[in-house]
VODRENGU-803006 format. One record per residue (C-alpha): residue in one letter; x, z, y. Coordinates in pm, whole numbers. Example, Ala and Ser with C-alpha at 12.3 -4.5 7.8 and 13.67 -1.06 7.14 Angstrom:
{rokol:a; px:1230; pz:780; py:-450}
{rokol:s; px:1367; pz:714; py:-106}
***
This chain:
{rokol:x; px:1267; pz:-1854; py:-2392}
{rokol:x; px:1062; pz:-2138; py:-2417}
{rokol:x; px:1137; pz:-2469; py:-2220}
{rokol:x; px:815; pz:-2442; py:-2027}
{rokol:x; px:896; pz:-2108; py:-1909}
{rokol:x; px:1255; pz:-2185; py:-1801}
{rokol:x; px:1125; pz:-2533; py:-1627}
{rokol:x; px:870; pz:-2275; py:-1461}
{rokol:x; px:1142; pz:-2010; py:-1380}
{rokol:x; px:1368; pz:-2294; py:-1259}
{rokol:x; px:1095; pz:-2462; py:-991}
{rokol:x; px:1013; pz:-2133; py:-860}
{rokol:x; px:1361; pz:-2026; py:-789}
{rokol:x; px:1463; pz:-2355; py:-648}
{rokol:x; px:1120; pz:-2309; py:-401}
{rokol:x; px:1205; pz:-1971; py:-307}
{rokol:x; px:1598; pz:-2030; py:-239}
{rokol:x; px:1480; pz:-2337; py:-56}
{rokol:x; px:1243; pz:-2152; py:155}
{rokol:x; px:1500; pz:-1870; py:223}
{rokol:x; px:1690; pz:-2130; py:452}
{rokol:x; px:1377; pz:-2310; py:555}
{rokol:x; px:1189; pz:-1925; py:692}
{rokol:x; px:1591; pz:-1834; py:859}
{rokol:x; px:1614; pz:-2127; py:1042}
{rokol:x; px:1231; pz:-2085; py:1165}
{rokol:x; px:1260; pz:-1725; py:1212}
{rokol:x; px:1584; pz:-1788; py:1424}
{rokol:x; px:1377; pz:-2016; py:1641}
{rokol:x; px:1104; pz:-1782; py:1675}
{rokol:x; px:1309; pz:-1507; py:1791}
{rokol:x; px:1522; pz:-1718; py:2049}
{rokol:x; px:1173; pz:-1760; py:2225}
{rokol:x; px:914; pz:-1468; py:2135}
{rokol:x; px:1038; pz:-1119; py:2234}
{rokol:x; px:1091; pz:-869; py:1983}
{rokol:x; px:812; pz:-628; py:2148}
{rokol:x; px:563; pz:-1000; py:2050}
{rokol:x; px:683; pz:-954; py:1717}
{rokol:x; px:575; pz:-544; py:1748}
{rokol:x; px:237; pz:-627; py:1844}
{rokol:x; px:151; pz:-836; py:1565}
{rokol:x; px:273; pz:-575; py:1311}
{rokol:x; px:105; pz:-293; py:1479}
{rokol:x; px:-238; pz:-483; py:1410}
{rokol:x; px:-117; pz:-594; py:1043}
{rokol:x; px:-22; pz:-243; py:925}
{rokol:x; px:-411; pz:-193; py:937}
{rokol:x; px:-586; pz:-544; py:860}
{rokol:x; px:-303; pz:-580; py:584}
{rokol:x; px:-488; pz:-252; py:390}
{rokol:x; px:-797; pz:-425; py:324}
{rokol:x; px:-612; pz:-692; py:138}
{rokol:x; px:-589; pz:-426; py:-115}
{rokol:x; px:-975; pz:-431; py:-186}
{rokol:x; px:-1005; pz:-838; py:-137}
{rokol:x; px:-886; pz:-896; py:-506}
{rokol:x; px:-959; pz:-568; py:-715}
{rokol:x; px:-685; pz:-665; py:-921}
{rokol:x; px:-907; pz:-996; py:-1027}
{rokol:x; px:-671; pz:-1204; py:-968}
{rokol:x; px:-399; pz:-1088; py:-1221}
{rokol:x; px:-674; pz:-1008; py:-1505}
{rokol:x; px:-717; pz:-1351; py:-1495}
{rokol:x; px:-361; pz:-1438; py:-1592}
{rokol:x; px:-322; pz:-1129; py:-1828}
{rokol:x; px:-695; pz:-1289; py:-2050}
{rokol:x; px:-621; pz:-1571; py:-2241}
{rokol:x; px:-920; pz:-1749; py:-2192}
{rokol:x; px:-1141; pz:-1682; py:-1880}
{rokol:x; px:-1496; pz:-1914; py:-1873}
{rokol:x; px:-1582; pz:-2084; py:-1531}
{rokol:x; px:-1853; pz:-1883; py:-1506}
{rokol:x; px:-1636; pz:-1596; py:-1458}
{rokol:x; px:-1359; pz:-1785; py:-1240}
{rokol:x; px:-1711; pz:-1849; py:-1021}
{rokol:x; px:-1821; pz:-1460; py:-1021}
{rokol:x; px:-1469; pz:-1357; py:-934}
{rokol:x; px:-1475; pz:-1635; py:-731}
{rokol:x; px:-1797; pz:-1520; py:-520}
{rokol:x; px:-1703; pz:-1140; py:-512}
{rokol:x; px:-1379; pz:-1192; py:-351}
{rokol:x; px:-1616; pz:-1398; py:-56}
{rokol:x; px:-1814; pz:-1167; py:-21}
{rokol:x; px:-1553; pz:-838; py:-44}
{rokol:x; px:-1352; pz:-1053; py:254}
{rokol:x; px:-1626; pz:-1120; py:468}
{rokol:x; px:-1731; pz:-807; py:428}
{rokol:x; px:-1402; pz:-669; py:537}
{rokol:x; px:-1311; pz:-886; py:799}
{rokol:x; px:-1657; pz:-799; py:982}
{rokol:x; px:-1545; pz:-392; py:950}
{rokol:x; px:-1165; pz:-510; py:1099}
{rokol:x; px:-1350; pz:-741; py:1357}
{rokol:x; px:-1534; pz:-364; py:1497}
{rokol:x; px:-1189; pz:-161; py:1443}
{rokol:x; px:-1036; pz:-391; py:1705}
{rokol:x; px:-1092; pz:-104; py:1966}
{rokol:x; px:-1026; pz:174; py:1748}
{rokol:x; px:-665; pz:16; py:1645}
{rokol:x; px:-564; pz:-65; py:2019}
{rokol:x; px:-715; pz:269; py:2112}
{rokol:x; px:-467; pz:461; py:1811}
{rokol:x; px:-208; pz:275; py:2011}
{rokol:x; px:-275; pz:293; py:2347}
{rokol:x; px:-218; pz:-61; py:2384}
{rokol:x; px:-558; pz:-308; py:2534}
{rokol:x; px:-364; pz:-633; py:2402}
{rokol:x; px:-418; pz:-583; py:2046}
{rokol:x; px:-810; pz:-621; py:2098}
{rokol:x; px:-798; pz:-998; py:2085}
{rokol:x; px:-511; pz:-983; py:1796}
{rokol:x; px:-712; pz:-810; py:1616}
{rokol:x; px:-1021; pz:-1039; py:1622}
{rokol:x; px:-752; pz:-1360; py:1521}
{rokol:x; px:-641; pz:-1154; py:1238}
{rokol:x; px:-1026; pz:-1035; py:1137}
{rokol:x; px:-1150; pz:-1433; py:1102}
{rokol:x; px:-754; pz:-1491; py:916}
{rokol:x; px:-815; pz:-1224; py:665}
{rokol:x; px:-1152; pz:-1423; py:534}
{rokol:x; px:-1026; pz:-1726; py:519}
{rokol:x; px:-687; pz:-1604; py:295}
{rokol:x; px:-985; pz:-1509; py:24}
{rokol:x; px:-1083; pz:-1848; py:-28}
{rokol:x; px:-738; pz:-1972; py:-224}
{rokol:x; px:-672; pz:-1661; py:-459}
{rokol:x; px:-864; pz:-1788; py:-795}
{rokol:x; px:-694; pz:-2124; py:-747}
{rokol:x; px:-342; pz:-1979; py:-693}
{rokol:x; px:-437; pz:-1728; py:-991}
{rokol:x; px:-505; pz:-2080; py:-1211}
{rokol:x; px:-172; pz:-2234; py:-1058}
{rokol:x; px:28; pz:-1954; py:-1131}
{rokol:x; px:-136; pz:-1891; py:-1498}
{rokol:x; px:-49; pz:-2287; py:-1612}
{rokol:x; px:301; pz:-2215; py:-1467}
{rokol:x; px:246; pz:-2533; py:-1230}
{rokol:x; px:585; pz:-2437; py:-1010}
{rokol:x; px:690; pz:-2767; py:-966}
{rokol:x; px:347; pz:-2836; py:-758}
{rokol:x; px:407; pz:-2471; py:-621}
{rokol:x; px:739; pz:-2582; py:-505}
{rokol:x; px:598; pz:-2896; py:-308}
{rokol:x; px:303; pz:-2662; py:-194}
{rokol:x; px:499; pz:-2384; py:-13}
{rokol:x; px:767; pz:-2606; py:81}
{rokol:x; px:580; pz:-2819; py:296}
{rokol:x; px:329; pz:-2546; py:446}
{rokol:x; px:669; pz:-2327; py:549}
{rokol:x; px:777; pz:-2671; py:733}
{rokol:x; px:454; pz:-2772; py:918}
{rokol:x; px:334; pz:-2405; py:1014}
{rokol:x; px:689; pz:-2337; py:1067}
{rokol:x; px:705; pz:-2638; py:1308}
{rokol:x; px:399; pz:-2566; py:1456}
{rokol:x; px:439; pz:-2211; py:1515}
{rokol:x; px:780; pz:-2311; py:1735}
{rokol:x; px:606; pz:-2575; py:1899}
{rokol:x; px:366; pz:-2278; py:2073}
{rokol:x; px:626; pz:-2011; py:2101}
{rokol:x; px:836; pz:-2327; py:2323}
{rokol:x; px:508; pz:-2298; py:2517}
{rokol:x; px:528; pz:-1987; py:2600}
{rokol:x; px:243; pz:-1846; py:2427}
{rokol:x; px:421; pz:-1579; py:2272}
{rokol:x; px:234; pz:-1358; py:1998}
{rokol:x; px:-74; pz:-1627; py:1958}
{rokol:x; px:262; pz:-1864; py:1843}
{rokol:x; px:228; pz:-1599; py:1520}
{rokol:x; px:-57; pz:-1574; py:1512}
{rokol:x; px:-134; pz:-1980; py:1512}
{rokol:x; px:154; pz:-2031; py:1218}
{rokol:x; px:-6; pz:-1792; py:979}
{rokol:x; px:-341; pz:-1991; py:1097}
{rokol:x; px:-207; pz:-2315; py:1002}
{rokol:x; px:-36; pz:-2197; py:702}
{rokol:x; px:-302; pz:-2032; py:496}
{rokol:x; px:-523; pz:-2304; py:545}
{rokol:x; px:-254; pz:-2601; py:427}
{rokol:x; px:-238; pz:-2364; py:118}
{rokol:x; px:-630; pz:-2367; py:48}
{rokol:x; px:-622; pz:-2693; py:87}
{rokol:x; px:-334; pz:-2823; py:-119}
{rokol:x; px:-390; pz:-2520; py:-395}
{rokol:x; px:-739; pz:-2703; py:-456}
{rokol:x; px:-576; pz:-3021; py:-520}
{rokol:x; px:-389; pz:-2887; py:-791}
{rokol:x; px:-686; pz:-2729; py:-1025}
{rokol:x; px:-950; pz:-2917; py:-1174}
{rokol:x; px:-1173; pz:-2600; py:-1126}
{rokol:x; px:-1414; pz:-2601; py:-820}
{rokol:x; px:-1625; pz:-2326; py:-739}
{rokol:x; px:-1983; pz:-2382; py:-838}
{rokol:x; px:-2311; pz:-2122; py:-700}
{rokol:x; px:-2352; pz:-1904; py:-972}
{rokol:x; px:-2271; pz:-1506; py:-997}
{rokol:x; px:-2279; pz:-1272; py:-1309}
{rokol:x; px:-2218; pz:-913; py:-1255}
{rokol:x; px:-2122; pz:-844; py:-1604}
{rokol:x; px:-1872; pz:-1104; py:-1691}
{rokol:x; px:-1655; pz:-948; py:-1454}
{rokol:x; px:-1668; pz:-622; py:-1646}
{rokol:x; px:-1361; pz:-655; py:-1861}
{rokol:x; px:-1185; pz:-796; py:-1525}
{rokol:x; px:-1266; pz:-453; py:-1333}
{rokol:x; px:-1148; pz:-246; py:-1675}
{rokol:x; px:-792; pz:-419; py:-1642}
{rokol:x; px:-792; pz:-445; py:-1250}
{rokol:x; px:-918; pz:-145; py:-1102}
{rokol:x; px:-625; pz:57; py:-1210}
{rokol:x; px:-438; pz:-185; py:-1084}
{rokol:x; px:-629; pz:-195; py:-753}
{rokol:x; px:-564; pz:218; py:-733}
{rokol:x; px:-176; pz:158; py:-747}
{rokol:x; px:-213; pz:-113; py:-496}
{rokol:x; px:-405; pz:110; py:-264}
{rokol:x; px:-143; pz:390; py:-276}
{rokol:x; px:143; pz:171; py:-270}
{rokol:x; px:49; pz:4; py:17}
{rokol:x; px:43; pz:306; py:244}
{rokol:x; px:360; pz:390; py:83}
{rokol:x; px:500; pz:68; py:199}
{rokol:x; px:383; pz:-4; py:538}
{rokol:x; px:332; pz:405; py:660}
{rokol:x; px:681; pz:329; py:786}
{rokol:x; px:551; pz:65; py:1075}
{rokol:x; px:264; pz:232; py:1141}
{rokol:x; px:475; pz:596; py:1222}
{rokol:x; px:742; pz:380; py:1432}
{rokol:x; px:421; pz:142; py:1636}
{rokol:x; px:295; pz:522; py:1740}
{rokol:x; px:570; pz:730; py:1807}
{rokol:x; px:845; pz:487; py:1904}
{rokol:x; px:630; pz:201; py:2067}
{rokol:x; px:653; pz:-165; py:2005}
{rokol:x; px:972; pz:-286; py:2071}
{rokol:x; px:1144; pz:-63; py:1854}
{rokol:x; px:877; pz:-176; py:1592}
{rokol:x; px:984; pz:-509; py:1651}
{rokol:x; px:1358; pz:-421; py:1567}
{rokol:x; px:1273; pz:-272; py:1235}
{rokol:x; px:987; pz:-495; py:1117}
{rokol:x; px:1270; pz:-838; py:1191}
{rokol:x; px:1563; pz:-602; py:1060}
{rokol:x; px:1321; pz:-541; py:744}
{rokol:x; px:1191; pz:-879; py:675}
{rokol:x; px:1529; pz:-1005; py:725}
{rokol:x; px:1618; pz:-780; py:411}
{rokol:x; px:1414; pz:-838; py:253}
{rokol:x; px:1349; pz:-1196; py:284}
{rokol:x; px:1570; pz:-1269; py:13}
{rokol:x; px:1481; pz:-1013; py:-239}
{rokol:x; px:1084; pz:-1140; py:-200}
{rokol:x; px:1131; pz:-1515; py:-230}
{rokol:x; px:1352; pz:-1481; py:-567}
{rokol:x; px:1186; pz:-1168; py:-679}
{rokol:x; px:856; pz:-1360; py:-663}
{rokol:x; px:983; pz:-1679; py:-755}
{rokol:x; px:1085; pz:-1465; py:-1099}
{rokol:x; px:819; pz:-1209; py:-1133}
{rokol:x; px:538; pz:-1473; py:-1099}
{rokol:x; px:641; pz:-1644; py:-1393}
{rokol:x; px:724; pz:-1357; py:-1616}
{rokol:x; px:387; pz:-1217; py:-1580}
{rokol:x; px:193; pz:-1531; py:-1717}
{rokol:x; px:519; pz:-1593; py:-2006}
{rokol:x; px:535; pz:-1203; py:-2096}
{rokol:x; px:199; pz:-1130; py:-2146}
{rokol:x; px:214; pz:-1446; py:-2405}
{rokol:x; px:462; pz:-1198; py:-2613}
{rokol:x; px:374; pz:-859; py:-2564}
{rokol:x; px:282; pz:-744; py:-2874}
{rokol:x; px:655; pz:-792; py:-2963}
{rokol:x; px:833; pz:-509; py:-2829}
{rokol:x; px:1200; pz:-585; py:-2952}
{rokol:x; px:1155; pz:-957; py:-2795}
{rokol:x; px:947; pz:-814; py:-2454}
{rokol:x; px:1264; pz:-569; py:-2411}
{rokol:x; px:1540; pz:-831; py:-2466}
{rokol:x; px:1385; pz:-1046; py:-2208}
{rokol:x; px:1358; pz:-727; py:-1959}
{rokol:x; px:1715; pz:-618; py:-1978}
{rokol:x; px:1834; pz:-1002; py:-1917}
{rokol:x; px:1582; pz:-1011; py:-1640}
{rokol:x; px:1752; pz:-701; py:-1472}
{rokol:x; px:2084; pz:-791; py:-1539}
{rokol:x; px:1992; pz:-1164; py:-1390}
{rokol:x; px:1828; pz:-961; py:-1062}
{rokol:x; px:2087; pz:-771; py:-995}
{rokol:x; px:2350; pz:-1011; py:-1014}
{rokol:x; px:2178; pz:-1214; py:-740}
{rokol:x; px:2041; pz:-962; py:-509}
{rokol:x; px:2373; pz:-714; py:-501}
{rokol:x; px:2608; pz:-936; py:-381}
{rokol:x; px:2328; pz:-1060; py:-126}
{rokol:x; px:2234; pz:-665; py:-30}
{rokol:x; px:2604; pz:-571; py:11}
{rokol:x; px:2726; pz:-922; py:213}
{rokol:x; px:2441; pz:-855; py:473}
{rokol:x; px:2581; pz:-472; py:504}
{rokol:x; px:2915; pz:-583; py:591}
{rokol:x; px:2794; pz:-871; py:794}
{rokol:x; px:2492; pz:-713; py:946}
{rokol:x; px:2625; pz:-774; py:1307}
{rokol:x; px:2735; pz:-1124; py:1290}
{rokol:x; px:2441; pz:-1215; py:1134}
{rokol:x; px:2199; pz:-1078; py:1346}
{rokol:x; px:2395; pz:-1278; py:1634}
{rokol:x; px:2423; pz:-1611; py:1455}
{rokol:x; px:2051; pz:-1590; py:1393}
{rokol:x; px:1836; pz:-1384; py:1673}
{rokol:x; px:2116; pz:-1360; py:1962}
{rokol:x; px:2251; pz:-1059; py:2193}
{rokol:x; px:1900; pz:-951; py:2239}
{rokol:x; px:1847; pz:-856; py:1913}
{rokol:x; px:2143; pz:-644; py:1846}
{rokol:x; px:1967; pz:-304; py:1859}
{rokol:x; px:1896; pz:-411; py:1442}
{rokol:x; px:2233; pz:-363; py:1347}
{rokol:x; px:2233; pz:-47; py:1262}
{rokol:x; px:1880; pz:-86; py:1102}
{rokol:x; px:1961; pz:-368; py:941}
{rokol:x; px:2297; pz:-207; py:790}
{rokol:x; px:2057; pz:99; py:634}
{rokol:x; px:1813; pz:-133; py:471}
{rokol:x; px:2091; pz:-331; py:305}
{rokol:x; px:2137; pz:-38; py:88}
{rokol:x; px:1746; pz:17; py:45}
{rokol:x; px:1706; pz:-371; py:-103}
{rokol:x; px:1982; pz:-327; py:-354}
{rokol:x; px:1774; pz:4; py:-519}
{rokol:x; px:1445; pz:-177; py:-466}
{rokol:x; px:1577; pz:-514; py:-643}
{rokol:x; px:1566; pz:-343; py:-921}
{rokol:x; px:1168; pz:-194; py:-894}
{rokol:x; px:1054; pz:-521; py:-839}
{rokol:x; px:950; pz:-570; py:-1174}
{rokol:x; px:783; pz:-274; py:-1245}
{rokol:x; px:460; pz:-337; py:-1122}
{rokol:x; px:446; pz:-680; py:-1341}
{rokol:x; px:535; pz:-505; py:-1648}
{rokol:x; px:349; pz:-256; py:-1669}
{rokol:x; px:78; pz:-530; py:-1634}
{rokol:x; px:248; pz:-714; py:-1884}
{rokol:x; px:214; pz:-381; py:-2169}
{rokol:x; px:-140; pz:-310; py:-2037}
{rokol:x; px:-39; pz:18; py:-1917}
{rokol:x; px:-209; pz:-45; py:-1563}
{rokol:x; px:-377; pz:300; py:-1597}
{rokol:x; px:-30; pz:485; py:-1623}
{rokol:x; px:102; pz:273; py:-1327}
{rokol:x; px:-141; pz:429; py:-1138}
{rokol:x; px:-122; pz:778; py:-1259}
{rokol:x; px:231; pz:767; py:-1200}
{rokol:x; px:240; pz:676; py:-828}
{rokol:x; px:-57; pz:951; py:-804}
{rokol:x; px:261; pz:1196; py:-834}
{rokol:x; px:534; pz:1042; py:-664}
{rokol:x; px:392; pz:789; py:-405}
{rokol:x; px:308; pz:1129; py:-199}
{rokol:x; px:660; pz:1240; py:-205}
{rokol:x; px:743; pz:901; py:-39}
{rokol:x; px:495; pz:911; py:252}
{rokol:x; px:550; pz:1281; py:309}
{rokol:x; px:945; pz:1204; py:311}
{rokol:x; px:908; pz:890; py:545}
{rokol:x; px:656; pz:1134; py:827}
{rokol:x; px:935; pz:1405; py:819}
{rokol:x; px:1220; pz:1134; py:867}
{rokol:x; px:1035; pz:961; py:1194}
{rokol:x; px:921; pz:1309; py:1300}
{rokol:x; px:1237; pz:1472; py:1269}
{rokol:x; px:1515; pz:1171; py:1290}
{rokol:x; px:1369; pz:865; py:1413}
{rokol:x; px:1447; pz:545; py:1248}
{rokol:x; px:1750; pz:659; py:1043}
{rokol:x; px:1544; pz:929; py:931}
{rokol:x; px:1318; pz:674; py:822}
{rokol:x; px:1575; pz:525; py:637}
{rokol:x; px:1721; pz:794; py:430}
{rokol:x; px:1379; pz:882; py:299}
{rokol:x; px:1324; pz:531; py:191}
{rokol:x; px:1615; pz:554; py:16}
{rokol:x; px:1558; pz:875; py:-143}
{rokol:x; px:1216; pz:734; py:-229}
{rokol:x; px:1330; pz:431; py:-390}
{rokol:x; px:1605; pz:620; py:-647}
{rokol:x; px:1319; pz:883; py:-726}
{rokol:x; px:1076; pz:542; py:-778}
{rokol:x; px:1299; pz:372; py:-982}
{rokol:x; px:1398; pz:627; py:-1207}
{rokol:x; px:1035; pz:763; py:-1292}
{rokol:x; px:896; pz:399; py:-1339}
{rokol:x; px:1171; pz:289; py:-1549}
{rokol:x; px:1215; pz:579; py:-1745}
{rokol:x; px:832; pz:521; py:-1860}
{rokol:x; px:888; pz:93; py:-1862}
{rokol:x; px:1113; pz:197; py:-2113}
{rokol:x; px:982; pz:436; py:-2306}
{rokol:x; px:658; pz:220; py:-2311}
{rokol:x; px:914; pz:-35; py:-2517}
{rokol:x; px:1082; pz:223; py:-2744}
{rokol:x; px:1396; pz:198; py:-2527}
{rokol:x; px:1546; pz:493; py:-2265}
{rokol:x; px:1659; pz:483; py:-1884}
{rokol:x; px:2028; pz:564; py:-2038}
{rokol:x; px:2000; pz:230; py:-2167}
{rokol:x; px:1886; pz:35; py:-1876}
{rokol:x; px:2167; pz:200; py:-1634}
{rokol:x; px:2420; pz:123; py:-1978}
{rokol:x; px:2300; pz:-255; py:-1965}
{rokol:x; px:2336; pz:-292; py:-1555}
{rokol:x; px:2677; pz:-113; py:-1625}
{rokol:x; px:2940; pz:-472; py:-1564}
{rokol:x; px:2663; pz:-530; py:-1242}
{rokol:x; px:2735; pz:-202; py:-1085}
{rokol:x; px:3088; pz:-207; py:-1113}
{rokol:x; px:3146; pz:-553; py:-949}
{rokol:x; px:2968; pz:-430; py:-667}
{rokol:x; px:3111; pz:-104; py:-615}
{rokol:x; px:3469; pz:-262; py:-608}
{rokol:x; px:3299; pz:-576; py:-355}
{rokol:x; px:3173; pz:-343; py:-115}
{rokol:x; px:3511; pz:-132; py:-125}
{rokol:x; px:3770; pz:-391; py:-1}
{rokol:x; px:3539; pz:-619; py:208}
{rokol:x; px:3386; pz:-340; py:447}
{rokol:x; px:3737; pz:-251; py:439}
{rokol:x; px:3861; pz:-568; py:550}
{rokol:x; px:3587; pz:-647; py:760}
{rokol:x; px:3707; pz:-328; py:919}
{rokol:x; px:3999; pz:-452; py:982}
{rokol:x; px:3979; pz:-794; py:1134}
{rokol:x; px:3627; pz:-776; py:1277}
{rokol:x; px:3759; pz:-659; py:1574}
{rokol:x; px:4040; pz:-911; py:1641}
{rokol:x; px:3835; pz:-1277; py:1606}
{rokol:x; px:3557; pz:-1432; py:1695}
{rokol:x; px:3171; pz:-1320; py:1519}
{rokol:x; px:3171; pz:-1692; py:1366}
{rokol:x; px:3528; pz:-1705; py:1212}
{rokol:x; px:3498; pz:-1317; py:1082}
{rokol:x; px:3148; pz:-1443; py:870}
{rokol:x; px:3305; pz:-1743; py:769}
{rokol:x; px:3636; pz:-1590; py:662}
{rokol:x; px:3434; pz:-1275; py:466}
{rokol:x; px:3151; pz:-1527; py:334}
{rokol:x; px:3437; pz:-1756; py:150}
{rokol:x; px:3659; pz:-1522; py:55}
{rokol:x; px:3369; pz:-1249; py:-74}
{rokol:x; px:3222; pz:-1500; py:-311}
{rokol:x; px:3511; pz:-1650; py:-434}
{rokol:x; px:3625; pz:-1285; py:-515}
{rokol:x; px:3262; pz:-1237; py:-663}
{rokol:x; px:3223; pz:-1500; py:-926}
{rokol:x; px:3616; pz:-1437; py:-1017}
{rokol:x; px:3527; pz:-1077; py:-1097}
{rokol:x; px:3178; pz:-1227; py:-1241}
{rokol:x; px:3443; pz:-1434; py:-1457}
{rokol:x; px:3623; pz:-1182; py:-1587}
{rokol:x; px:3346; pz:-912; py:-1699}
{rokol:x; px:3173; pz:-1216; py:-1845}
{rokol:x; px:2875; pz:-1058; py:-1631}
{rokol:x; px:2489; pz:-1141; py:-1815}
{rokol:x; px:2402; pz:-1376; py:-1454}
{rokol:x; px:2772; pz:-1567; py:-1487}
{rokol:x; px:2697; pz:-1639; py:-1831}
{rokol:x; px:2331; pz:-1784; py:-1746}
{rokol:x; px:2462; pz:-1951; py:-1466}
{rokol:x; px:2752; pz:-2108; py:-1644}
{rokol:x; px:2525; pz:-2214; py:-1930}
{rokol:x; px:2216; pz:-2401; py:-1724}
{rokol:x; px:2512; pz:-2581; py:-1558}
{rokol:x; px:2675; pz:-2644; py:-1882}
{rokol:x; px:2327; pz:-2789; py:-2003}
{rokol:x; px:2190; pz:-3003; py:-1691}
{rokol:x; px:2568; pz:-3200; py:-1730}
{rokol:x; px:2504; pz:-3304; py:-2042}
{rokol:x; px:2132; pz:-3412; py:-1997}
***
């Protein structure tokens, strides 16, 4: 791997495990002062302006990375047509405002919805620069970007919610943040947009995004038909619970998931013609995942209830259970993070799409008959059902798109799997045992310690693919 890449791969992660901290201290401060039924509200309107971000890109944005070289005369048309999609769009979101609060039967989304029409255009404006960022692997000035936009929106969101303006407090943060990115994303690229359109440079663009755009649009209902079903049928607090339980989840599996999968799209697409190399580099990248996110999915199962009171409170404990179910959901989905990217990455966008044509209907259909039937746990089990039946069908073709088999994905994750089977084991166990007996704040600190010193010992031993990365980039930085 080249030293650009891993300087790329290294600035990202540092960003995203940075901002992991940065978005739980901020989130903990949020929910001391917004009530969760706030946090419903905003979701409820989000579950429906959040589907038009599907057509706001086309799948533009990642054609650019995937060309080699893209003329500024089609960075402008790309440029121009994702203005016009988005205002487009955020007019036709503006007009639903009545519809959406009617669907819920709740008046106060009707101004939300306006805020969130006017915040949807503006988003537009920073995707070809971010595209350019990410394609020049520039993480370092990603790192400085995000950073400080998570600290002064984060700031500034708290500052409102202190004030009591509950929901707008969101609402203003997400205001203030997409804007600092514009801004500081434009400082970074020498490009500027310029007033000129051609239809047909954008041709090959559509050919490799609109497949991409078709898996996007069925995998976002797949996604988010879960807080739409449980904003109608369970109302908004409840929808509060499981949208904080959720990001909470997975709020570490996005920020290094991203951190990773941004840079392997721009550094695999540089090799794919080399299968052998393109399926070395996949297999590390799985082992690497899963070594970081298990341990993470299976702590917060164990902890689930003294975390949710070290971060949100008493009020908040109605997650717990939610919170314990997802836990199992981000250590399956860890692992499908990727698959999106690489099928990108082997120019297979067309079968990506095909493939969810089949299967991303089994997931929605399983999710209505869990909320209809069971509620929220309901919900659960068919996400989890969902994400076994995902992974296996999209790796199985990953794979076989690379000449390799699923056998020999599950063979390589093999050392990864068994670490965490015997982790989760004896600490629920001993959680079990003493949870009961001390105070929420000495049982996480006891578990925490003990659980990773007992983690990178076993990591030790198996000689695990992360251990051996980690040990190495530590071996290397002492002696530079």
């Amino acid at each position: 791997m080249s030293v650009k890449i891993k300087s790329a791969v290294g600035w990202s992660v540092i960003e995203k495990v940075i901002n992991i901290f940065i978005t739980l201290l901020i989130s903990a401060f949020l929910a001391r002062l917004i009530l969760p039924e706030e946090f419903g509200l905003l979701s409820m309107v989000t579950v429906f302006t959040g589907f038009f971000v599907v057509f706001k890109n086309f799948g533009l944005g990642a054609s650019i990375i995937y060309h080699g070289k893209v003329e500024k005369l089609e960075l402008n048309s790309i440029f121009w047509f994702n203005i016009f999609i988005s205002f487009l769009f955020s007019v036709i979101i503006f007009f639903l405002a009545r519809p959406i609060a009617d669907f819920y039967g709740n008046q106060r989304l009707i101004p939300i919805t306006y805020a969130v029409s006017l915040l949807f255009f503006i988003q537009s404006i920073g995707i070809v620069p971010d595209t350019l960022i990410r394609k020049e692997l520039q993480f370092k000035g990603f790192f400085i970007r995000n950073l400080s936009n998570n600290i002064v929106s984060g700031i500034i969101g708290i500052i409102f919610a202190f004030m009591g303006y509950g929901v707008w407090a969101l609402i203003i943060k997400q205001f203030i943040g997409n804007i600092w990115t514009i801004i500081i994303s434009f400082m970074m690229v020498d490009w500027r947009p310029k007033f000129e359109f051609n239809f047909y440079s954008l041709k090959k663009h559509f050919a490799f995004g609109l497949p991409l755009f078709g898996e996007n649009f069925i995998n976002y209902w797949t996604r988010n038909i879960d807080t739409l079903l449980v904003g109608k049928f369970l109302g908004e607090k409840t929808l509060g619970f499981y949208n904080r339980a959720y990001a909470l989840m997975t709020l570490p599996l996005r920020q290094i998931n991203s951190a990773i999968a941004r840079v392997i799209f721009p550094a695999f697409s540089k090799i794919n013609q080399d299968k052998d190399q393109l399926w070395l580099f996949y297999i590390k990248l799985l082992r690497l995942t899963a070594f970081i996110t298990f341990p993470m999915m299976i702590l917060l199962f164990i902890l689930s209830k003294e975390t949710i009171l070290i971060l949100y409170g008493k009020n908040w404990l109605p997650m717990v259970p939610i919170l314990k179910g997802l836990s199992l959901l981000g250590a399956i989905q860890s692992l499908t993070s990727y698959s999106g990217t690489m099928f990108q990455v082997l120019g297979k966008t067309k079968q990506q799409f095909i493939l969810g044509l089949f299967f991303k209907p089994f997931t929605i259909g399983s999710i209505f008959f869990g909320v209809w039937k069971y509620g929220i746990p309901g919900i659960i089990v068919a996400l989890i059902v969902a994400s076994v039946v995902s992974f296996t069908v999209l790796t199985h073709f990953i794979s076989k798109n690379m000449g390799r088999t699923l056998w020999d994905v599950l063979i390589g994750l093999k050392k990864e799997i068994i670490t965490s089977a015997i982790l989760l084991g004896f600490f629920f166990l001993l959680h079990l045992g003493i949870s009961s007996q001390i105070n929420f704040i000495v049982v996480f600190t006891v578990i925490s310690i003990s659980y990773f010193m007992a983690y990178f010992l076993i990591n030790y031993l198996l000689k695990t693919e992360g251990f051996q990365f980690l040990k190495k980039n530590i071996y290397e930085r002492k002696n530079h």
